[in-house]
N, C-alpha and C positions, 0 to 999 in steps of 0.2 A: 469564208462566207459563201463561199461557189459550190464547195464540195460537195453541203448535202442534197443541194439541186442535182447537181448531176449524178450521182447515186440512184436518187429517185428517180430519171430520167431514163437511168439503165436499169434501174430495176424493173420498169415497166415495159422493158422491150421483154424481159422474162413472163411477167403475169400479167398482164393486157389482152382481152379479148379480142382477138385479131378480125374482126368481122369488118366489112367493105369499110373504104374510105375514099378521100378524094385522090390517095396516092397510092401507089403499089406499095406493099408489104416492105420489100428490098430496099425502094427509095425512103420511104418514112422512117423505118433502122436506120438507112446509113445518115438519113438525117439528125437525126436522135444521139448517134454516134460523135457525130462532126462536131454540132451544136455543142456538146458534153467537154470534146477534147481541145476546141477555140475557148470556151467558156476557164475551162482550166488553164491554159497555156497564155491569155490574157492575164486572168488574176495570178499567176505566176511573177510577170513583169513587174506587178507591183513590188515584188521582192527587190528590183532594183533600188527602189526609192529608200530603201533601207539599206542595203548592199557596197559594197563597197564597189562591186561590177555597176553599177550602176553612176558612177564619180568616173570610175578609169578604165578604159576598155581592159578586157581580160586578155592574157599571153596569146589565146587561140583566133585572136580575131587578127586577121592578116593586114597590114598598113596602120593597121588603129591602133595597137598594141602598146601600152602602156599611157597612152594621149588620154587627154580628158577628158569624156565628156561633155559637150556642149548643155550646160543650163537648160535652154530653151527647146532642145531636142528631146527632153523626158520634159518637161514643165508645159510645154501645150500639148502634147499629146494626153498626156495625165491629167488636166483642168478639161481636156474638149471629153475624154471618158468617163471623167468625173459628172460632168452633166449631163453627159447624155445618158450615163448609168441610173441617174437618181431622176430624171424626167420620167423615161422610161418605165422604169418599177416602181417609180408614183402612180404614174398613171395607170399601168398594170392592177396594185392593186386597188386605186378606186375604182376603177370600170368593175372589176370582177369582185371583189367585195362587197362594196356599197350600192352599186345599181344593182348590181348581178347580170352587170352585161359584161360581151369579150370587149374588145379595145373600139373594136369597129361597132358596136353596139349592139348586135345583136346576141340574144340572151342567150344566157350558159344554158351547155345543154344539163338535160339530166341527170348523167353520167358523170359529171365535172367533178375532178377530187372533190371538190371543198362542199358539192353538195349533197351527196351520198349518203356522209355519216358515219360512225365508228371509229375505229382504228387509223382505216386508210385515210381519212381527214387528218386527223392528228400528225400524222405521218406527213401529209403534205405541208400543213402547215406550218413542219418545224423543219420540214425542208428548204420549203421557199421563203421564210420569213429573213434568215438572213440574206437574202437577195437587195430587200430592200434598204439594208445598210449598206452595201458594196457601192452604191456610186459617192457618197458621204463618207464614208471612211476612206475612198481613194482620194476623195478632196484634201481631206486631214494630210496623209500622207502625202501628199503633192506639196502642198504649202509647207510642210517642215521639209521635206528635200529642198525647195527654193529658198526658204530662210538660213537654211545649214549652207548650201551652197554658195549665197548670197554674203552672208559674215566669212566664208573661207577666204571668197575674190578679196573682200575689204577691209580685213583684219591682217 
């Protein structure tokens, strides 16, 4: 669900009119960049919840090695992402949808994928739309990790 945002994210450090902004060229890329590889390396973890590394430390993890995973150690980290993922991209995309403002309320510009048209709209759309499944789907998967975990202690 991450992937094709940041796709789109690096694609645009490729074909983006580079003209003035509020930040230097350098900084805005490597922000672009960061954003891309936190956003993937977060949605990666969710693999734990499914995972078997995510029950029992893996061989390479030094003192933790073969121990088990604390419950509550992936189970509120996972419910506080879960909500703040799905408030977040809620609200993302009613401000910029439905008002046609950014979050803070002042109105998209011109330029903004989604009002352009053609192609590159489409394109956006089918990049960010799975965004706003990722905090709800990590919910999903948070609560069957706790349920699975939860019948293991007690069975």
């Amino acid at each position: 669900m991450v992937l094709p945002s940041g796709i789109w994210r690096l694609g645009v450090l490729f074909t983006a009119d580079k003209r003035g902004g509020m930040l230097p060229e350098w900084a805005m890329n490597s922000y672009v960049v960061c954003l891309t590889l936190v956003s993937e390396l977060l949605a990666f973890m969710a693999v734990g919840l499914v995972a078997r590394w995510g029950e029992v430390f893996p061989r390479w993890a030094p003192r933790l090695r073969g121990r088990r995973v604390p419950t509550a150690a992936v189970v509120v980290p996972g419910a506080v992402g879960a909500t703040v993922l799905t408030l977040a991209f809620t609200v993302a995309a009613v401000a910029s949808e439905i008002t046609n403002t950014k979050i803070n309320g002042e109105p998209l510009p011109g330029d903004f994928p989604s009002e352009v048209g053609g192609w590159g709209t489409y394109y956006y759309y089918l990049s960010y739309a799975p965004l706003v499944l990722w905090g709800p789907m990590l919910a999903v998967l948070t609560y069957a990790y706790w349920r699975r975990r939860r019948a293991a202690t007690t069975g």
